[in-house]
Backbone as JSON, one array per atom type, in Angstrom:
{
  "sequence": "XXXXXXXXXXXXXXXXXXXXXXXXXXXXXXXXXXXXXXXXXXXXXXXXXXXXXXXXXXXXXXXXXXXXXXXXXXXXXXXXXXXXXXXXXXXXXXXXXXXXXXXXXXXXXXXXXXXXXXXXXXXXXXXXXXXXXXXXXXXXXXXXXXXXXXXXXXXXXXXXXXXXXXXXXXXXXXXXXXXXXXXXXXXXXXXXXXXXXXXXXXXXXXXXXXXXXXXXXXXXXXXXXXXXXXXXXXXXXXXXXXXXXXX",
  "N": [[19.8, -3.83, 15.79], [21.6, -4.03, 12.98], [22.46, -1.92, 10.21], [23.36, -3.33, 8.03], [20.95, -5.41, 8.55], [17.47, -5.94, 8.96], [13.89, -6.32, 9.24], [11.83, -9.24, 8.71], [8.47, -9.55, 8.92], [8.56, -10.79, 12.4], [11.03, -11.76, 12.23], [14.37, -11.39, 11.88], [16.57, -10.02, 9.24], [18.91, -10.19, 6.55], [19.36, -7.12, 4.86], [18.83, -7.38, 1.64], [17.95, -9.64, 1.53], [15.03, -9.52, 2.16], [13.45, -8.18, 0.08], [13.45, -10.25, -1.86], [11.46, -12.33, 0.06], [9.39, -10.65, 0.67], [8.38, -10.77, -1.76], [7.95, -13.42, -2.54], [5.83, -14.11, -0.69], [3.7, -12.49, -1.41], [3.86, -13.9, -4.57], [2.08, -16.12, -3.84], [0.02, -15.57, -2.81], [-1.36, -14.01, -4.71], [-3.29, -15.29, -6.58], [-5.84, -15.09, -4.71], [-6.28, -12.82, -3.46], [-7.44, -10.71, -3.38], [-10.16, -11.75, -2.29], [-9.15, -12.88, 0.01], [-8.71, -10.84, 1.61], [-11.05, -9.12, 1.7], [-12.43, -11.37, 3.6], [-10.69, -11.26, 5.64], [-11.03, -8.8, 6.3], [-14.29, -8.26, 6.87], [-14.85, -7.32, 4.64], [-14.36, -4.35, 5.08], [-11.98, -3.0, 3.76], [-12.67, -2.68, 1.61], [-14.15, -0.06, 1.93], [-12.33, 1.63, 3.68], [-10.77, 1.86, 1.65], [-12.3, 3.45, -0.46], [-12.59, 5.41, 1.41], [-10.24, 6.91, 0.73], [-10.11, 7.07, -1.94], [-12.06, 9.16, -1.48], [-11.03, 11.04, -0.52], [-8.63, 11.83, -2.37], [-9.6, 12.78, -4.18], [-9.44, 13.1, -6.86], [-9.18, 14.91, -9.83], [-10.16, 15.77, -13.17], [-7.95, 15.06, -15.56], [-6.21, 15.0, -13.94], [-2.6, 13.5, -13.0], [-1.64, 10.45, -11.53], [-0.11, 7.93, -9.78], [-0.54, 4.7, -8.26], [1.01, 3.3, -6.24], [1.97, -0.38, -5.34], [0.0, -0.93, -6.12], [-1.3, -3.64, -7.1], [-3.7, -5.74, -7.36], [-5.48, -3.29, -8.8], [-7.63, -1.96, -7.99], [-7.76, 0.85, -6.89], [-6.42, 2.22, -8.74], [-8.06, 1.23, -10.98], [-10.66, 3.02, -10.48], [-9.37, 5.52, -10.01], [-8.53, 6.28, -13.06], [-10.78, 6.25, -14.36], [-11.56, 9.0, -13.12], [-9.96, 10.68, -13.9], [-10.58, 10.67, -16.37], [-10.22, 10.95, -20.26], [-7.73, 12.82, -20.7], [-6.17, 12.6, -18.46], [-3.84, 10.34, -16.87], [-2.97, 7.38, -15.44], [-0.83, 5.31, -13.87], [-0.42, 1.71, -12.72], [1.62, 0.27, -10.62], [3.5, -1.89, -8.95], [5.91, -3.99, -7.47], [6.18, -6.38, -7.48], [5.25, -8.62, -9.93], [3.73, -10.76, -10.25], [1.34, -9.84, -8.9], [0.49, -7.74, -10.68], [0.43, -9.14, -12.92], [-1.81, -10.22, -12.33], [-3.85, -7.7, -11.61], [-3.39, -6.51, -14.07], [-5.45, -8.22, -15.46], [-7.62, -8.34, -14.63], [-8.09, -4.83, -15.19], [-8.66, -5.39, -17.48], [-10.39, -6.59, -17.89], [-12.4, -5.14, -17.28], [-12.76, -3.24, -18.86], [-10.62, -1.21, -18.92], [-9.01, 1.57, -20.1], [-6.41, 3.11, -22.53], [-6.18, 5.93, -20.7], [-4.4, 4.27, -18.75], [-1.39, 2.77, -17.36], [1.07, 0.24, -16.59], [3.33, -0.72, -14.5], [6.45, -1.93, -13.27], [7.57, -1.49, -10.56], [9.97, -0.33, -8.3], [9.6, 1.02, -5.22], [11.29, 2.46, -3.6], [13.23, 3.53, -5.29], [11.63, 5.22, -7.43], [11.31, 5.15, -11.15], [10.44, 7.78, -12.17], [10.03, 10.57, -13.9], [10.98, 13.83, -12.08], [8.46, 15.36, -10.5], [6.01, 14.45, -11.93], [3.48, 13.66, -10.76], [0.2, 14.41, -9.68], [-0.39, 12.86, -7.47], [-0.02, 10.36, -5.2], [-1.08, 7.68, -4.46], [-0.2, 4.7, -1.92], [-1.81, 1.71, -0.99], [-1.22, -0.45, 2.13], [0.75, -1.14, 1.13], [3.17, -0.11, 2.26], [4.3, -1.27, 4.38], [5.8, -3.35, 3.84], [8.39, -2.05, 2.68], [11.77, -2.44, 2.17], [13.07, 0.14, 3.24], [11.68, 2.77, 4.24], [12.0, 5.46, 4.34], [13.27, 5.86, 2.15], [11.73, 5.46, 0.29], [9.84, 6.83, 0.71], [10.56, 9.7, 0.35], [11.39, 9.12, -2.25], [8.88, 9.59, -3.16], [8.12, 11.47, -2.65], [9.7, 13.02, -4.79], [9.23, 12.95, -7.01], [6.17, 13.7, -7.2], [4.16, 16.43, -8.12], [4.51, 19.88, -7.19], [2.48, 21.15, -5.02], [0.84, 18.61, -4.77], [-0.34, 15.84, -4.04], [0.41, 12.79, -1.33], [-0.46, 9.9, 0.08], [-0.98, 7.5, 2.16], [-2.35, 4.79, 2.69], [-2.61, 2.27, 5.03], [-2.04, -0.31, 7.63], [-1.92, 0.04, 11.22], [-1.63, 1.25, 14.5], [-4.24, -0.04, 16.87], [-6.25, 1.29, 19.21], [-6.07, 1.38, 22.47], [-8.37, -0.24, 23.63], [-9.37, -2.1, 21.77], [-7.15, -3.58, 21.52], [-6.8, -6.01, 22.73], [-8.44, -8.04, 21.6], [-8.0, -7.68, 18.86], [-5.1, -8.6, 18.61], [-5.33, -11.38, 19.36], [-7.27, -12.11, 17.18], [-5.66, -11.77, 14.96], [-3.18, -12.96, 15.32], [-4.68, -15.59, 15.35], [-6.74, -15.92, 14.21], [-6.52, -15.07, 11.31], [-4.22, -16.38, 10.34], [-5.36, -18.72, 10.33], [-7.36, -18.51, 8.37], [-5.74, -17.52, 6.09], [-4.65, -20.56, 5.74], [-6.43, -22.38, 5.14], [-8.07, -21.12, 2.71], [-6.71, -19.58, 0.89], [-4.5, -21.85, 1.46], [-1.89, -21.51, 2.47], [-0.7, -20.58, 5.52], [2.01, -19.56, 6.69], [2.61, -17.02, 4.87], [0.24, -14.89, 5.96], [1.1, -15.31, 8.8], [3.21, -13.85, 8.47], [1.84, -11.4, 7.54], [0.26, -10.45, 10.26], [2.7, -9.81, 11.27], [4.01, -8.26, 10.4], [2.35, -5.69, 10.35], [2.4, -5.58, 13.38], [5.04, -4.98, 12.76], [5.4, -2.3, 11.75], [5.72, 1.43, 11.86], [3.7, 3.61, 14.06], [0.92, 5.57, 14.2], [1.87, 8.14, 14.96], [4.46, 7.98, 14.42], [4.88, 7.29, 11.64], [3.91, 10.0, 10.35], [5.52, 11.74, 11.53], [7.58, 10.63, 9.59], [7.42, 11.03, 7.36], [7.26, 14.26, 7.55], [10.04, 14.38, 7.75], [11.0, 13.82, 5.65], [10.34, 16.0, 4.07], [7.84, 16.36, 3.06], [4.88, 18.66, 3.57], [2.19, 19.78, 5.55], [1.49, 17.03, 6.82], [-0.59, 14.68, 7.85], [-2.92, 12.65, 9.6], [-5.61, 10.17, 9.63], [-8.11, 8.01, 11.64], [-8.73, 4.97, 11.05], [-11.73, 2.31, 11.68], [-11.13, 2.58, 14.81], [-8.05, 3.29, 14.63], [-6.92, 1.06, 14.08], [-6.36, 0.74, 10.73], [-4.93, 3.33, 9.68], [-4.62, 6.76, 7.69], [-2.54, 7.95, 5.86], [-1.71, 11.93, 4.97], [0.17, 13.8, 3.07], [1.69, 16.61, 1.59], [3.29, 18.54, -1.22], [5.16, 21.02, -1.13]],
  "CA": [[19.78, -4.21, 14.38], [22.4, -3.47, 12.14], [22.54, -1.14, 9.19], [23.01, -4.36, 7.12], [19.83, -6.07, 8.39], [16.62, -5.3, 8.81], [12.85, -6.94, 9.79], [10.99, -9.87, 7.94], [7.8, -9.84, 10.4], [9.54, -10.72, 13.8], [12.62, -12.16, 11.7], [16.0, -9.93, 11.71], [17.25, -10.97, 7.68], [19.76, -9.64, 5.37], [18.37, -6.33, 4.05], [18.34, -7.9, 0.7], [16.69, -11.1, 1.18], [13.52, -9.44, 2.67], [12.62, -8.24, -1.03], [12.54, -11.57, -2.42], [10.64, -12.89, 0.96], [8.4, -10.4, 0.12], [8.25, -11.29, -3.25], [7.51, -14.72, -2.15], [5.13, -13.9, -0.2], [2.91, -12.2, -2.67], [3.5, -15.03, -5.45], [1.75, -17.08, -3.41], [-1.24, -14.67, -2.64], [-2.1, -13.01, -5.65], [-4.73, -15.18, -6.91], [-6.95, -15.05, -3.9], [-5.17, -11.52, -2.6], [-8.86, -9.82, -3.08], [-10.76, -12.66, -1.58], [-8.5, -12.62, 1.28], [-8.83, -9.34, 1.94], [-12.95, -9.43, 2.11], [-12.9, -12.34, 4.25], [-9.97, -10.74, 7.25], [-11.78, -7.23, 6.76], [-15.05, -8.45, 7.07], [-15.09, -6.24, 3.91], [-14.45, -3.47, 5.7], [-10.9, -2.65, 3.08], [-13.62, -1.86, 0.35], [-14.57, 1.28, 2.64], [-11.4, 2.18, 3.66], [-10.2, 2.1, -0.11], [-13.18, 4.6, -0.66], [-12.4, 6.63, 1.98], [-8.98, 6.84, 0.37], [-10.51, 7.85, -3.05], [-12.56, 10.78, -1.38], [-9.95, 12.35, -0.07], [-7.64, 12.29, -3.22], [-10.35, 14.19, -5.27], [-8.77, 13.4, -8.48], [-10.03, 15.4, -10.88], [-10.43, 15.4, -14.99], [-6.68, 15.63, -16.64], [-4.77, 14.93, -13.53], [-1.79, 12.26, -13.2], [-2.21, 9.12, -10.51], [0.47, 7.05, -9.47], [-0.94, 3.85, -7.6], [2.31, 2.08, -5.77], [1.79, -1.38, -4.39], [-1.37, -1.34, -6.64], [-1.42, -4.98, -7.5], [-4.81, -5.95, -8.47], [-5.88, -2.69, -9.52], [-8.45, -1.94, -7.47], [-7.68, 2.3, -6.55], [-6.17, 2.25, -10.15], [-9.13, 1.63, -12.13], [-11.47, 3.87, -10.15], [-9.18, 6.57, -10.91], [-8.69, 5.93, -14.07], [-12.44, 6.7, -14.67], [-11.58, 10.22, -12.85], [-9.17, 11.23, -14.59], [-10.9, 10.88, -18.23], [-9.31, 10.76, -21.42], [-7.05, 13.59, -20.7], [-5.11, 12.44, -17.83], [-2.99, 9.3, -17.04], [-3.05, 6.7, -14.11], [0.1, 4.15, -13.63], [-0.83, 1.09, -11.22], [2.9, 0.17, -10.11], [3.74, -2.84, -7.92], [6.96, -4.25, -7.79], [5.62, -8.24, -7.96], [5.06, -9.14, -11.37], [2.36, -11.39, -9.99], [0.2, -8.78, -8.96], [0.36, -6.73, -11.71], [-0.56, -9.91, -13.8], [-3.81, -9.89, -11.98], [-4.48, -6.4, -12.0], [-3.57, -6.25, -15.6], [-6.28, -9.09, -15.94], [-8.96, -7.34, -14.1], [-8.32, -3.91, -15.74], [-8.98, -5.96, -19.49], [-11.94, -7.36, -18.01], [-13.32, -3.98, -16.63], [-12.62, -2.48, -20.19], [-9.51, 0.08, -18.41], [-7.92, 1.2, -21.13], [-6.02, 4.77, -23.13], [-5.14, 6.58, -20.02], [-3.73, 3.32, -17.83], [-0.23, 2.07, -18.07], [1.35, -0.74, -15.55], [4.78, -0.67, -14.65], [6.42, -2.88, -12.57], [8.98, -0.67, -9.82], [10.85, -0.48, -6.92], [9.25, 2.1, -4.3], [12.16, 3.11, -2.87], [13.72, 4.42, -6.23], [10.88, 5.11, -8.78], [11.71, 5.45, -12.17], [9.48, 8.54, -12.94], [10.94, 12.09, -13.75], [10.73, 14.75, -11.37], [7.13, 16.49, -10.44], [5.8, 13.85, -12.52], [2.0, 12.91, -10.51], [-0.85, 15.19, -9.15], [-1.32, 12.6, -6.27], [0.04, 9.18, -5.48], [-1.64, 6.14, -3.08], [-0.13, 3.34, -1.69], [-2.14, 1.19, 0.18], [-1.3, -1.79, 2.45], [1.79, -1.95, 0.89], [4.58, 0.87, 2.36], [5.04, -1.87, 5.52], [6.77, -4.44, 3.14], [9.17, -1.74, 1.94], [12.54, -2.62, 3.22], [13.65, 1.34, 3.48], [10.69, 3.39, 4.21], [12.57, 6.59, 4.32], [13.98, 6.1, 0.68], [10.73, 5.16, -0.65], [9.21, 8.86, 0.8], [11.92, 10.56, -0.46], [11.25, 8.8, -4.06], [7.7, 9.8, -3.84], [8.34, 13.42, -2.91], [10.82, 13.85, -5.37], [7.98, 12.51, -8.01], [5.16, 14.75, -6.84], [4.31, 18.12, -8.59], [4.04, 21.16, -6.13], [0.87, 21.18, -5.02], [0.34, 17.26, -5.08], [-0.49, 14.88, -2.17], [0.93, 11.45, -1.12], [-1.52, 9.2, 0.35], [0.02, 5.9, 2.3], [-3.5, 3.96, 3.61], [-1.76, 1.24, 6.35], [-2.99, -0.92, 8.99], [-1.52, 1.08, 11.77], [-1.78, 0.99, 16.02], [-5.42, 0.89, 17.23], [-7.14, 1.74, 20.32], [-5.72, 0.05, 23.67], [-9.66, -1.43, 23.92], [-9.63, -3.16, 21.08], [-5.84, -4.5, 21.16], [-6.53, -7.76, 23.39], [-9.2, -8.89, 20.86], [-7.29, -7.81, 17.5], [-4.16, -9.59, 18.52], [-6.3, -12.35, 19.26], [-7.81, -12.13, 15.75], [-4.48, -10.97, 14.1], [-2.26, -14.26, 15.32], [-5.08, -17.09, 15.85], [-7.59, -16.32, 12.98], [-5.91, -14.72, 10.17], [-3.47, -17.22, 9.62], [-6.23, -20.13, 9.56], [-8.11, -18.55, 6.95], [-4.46, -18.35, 5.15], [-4.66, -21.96, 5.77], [-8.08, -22.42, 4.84], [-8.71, -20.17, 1.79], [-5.33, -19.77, 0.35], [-2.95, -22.87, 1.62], [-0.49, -20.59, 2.47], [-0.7, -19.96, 6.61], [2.98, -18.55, 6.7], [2.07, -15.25, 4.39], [-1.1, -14.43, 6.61], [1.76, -15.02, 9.89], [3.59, -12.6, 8.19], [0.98, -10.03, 7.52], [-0.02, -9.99, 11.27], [3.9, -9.7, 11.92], [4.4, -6.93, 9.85], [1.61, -4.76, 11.02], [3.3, -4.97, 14.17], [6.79, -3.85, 12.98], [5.43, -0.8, 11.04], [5.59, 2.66, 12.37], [2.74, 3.62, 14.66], [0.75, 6.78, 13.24], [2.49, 9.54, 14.95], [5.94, 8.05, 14.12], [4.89, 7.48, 10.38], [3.61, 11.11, 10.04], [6.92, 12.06, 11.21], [8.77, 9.8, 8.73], [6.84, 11.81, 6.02], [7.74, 15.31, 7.29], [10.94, 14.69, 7.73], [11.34, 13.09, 4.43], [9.89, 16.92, 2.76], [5.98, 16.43, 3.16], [4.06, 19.08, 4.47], [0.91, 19.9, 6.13], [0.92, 15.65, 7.4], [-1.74, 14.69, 8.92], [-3.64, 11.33, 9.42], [-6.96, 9.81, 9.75], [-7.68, 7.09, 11.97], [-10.5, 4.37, 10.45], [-11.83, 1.38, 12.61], [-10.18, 2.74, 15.72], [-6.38, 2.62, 14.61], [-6.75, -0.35, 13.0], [-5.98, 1.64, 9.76], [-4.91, 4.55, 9.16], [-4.6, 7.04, 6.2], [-1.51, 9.17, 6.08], [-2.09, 12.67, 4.05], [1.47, 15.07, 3.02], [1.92, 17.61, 0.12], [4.64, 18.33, -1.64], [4.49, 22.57, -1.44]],
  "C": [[20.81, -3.38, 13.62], [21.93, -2.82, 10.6], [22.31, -2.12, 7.76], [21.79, -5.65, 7.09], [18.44, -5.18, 8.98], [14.89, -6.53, 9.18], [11.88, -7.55, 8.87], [9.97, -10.2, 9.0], [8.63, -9.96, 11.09], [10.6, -11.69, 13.62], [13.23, -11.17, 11.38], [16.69, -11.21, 10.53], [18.11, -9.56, 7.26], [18.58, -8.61, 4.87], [18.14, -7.17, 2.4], [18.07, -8.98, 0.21], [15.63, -10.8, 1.45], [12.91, -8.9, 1.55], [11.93, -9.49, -2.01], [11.69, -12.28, -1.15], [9.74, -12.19, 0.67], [7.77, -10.82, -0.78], [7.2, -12.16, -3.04], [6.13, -14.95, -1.44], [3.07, -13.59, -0.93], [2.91, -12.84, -4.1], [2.27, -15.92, -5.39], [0.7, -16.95, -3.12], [-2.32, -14.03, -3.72], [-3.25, -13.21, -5.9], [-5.63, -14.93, -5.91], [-6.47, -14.07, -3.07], [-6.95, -10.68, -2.6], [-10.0, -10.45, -1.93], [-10.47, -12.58, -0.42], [-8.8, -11.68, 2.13], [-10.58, -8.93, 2.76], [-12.95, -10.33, 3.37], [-12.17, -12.18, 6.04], [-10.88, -9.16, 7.22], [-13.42, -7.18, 7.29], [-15.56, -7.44, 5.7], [-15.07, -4.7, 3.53], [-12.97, -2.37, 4.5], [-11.57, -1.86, 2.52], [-13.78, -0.33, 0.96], [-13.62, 1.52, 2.92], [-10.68, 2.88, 2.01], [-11.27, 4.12, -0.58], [-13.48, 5.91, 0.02], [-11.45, 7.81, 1.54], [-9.64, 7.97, -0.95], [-11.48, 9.47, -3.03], [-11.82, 11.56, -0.98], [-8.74, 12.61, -1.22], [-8.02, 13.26, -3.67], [-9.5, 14.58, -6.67], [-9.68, 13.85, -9.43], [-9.68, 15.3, -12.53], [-8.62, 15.89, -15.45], [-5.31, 15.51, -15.81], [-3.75, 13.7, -13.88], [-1.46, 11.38, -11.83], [-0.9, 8.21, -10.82], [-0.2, 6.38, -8.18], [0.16, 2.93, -7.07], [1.52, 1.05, -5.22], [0.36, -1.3, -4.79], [-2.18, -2.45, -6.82], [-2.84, -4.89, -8.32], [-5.74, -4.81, -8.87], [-7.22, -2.13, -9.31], [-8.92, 0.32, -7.15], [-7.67, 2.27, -7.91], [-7.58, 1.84, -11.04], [-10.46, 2.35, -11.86], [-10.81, 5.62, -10.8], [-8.74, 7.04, -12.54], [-9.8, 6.54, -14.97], [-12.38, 8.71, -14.49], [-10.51, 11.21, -13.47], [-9.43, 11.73, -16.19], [-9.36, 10.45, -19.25], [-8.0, 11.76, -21.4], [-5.91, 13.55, -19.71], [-4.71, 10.76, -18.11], [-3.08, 8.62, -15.47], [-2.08, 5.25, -14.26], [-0.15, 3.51, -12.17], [1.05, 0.29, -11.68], [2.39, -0.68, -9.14], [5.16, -3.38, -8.17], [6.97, -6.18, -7.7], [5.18, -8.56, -8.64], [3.69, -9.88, -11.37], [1.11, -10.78, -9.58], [0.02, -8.47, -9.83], [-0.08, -7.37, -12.75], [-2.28, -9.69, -13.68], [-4.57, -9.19, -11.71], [-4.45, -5.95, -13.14], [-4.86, -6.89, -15.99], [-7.65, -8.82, -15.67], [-9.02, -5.89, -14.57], [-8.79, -4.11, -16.75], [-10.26, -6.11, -19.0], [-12.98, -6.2, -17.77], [-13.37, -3.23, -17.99], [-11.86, -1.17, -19.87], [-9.01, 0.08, -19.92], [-7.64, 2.54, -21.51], [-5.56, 5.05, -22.23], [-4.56, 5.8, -19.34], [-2.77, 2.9, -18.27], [0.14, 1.02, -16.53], [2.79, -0.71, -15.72], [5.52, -1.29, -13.25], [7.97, -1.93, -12.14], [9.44, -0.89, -8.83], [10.36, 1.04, -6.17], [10.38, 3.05, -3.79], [13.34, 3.47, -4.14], [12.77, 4.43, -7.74], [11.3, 5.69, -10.19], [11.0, 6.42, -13.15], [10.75, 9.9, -13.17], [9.96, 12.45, -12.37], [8.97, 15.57, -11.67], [6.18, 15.52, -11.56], [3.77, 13.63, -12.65], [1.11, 14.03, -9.61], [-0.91, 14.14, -7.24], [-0.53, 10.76, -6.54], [-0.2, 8.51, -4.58], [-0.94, 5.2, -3.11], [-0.59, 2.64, -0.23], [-1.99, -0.22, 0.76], [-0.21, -2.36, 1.99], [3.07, -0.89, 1.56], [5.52, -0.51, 3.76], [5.63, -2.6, 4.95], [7.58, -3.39, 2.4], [10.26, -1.99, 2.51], [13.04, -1.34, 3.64], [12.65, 2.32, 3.07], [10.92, 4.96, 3.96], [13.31, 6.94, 2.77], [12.55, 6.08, -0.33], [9.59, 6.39, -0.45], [9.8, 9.66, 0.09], [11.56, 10.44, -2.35], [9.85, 9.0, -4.2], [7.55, 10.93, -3.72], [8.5, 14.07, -4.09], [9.58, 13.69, -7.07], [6.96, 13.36, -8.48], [5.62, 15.94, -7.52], [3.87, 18.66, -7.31], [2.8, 20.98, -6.35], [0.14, 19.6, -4.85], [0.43, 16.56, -3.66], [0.5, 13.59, -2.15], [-0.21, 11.04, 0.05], [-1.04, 7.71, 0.59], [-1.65, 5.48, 3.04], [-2.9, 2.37, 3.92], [-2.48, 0.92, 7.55], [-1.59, 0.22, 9.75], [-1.93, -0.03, 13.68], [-3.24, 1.22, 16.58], [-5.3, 1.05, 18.89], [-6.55, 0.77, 21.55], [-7.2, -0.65, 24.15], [-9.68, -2.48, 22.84], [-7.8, -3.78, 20.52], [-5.91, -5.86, 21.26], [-7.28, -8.56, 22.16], [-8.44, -8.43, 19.04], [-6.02, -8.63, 17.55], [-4.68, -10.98, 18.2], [-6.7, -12.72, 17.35], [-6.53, -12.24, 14.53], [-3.76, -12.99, 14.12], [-3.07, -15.37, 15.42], [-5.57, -17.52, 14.38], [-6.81, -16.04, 11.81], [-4.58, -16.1, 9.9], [-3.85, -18.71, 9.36], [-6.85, -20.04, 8.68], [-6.71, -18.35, 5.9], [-4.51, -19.84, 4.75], [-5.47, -22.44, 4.5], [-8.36, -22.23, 3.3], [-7.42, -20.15, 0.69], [-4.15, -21.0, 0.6], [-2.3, -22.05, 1.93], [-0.96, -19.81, 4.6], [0.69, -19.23, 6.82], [2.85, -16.83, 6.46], [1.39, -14.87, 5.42], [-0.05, -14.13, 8.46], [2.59, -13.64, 9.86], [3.29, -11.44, 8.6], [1.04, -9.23, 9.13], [1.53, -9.28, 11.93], [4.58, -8.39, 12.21], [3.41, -5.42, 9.89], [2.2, -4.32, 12.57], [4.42, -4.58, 14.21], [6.63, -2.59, 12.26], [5.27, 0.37, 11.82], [4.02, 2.47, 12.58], [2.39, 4.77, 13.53], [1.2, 8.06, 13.44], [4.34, 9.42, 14.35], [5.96, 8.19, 12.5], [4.75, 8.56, 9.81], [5.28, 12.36, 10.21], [7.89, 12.19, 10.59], [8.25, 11.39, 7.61], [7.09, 13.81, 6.04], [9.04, 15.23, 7.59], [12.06, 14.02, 6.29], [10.84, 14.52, 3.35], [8.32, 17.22, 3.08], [5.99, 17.31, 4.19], [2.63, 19.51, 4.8], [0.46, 18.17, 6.15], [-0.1, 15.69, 8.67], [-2.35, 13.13, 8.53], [-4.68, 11.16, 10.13], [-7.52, 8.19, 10.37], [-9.15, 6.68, 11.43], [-10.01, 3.11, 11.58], [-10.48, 1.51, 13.89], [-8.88, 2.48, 16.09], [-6.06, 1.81, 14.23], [-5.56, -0.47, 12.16], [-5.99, 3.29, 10.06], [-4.74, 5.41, 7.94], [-3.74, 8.08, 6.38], [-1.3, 10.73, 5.07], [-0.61, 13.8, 3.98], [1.37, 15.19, 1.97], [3.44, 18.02, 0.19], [4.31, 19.89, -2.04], [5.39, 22.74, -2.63]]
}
């Protein structure tokens, strides 16, 4: 693969058509992007998500960047933990998300410390030392330059602050034969099914397999600055949860 292309699932594209394929991708998902989610996890996201939130341990006054937040789901838990005194930006870079996490934060009554801002991962438009702690989950495998988009969350981070990527990941060689299975037969009939849209859902499964495993991703992250990485494997590799500070 050349320098000038790069991996849409198990398509080799123009690095800069695989943002709008993304894009595209997630237009087409948003409304039923939670639904979805419940119905391939067996629900099981919800608990991962919450695993996610015990290990940030945001406390009263800090500052929360949520990348690849969309509907707003991490973002308005911390939100709550933060109080009136800190600040929590849910960031996505698909307009269509961020509609329908704007629309579910109104309805939850989010409001004072939350802002929404619609970015590009791989050059965020914050100052320097900016966030106590920032999550992105489920979304770093659709970045097209994973190594720019560490780099731009390092450079973000105050000393002392975490980064937090929660990603499907490589599980267990027992349960490969039956997640492939699951990954390429089912998941893209409940796309079908549930959403119209079986392509996206081919995707998804595509792009779980072109993302860094969990020792190569932990890598990416210290050699991008992060230290003391370390990761946490949920449903046997499934997911994982990637943890680096910014000393």
């Amino acid at each position: 693969m050349s320098k000038d292309t790069t991996h849409f699932g198990y398509e080799t594209v123009p690095r800069q058509e695989k943002a709008q394929r993304v894009k595209d991708v997630f237009d087409s998902v948003a409304s039923r992007y939670d639904v979805m989610n419940d119905l391939m996890s067996g629900g099981l996201h919800r608990l991962w998500k919450r695993f996610t939130i015990s290990q940030a341990a945001i406390r009263r006054g800090q500052s929360v960047l949520d990348l690849a937040g969309g509907t707003g789901d991490l973002a308005k838990v911390f939100a709550g933990q933060v109080g009136s005194s800190g600040h929590v930006v849910l960031a996505d870079i698909n307009a269509s998300m961020l509609q329908e996490g704007r629309r579910r934060l109104v309805d939850a009554g989010v409001a004072g410390n939350l802002s929404i801002a619609q970015v590009d991962a791989e050059n965020l438009p914050f100052s320097d030392a900016s966030f106590n702690c920032i999550t992105i989950a489920f979304g770093l495998r659709n970045v097209t330059d994973k190594a720019a988009a560490l780099a731009s969350m390092l450079r973000v981070l105050k000393p002392g602050g975490k980064a937090m990527i929660l990603e499907f990941s490589k599980p267990s060689a027992a349960l490969k034969p039956m997640y492939d299975l699951y990954s390429f037969k089912v998941l893209p009939m409940l796309g079908k099914l549930v959403a119209n849209d079986e392509s996206s859902y081919q995707y998804l499964a595509e792009s779980i397999r072109m993302h860094p495993d969990q020792d190569t991703l932990r890598d990416m992250m210290a050699d991008a600055g992060f230290e003391r990485c370390r990761y946490h494997n949920l449903a046997g590799g499934i997911v994982a949860l990637h943890i680096g500070y910014r000393i």
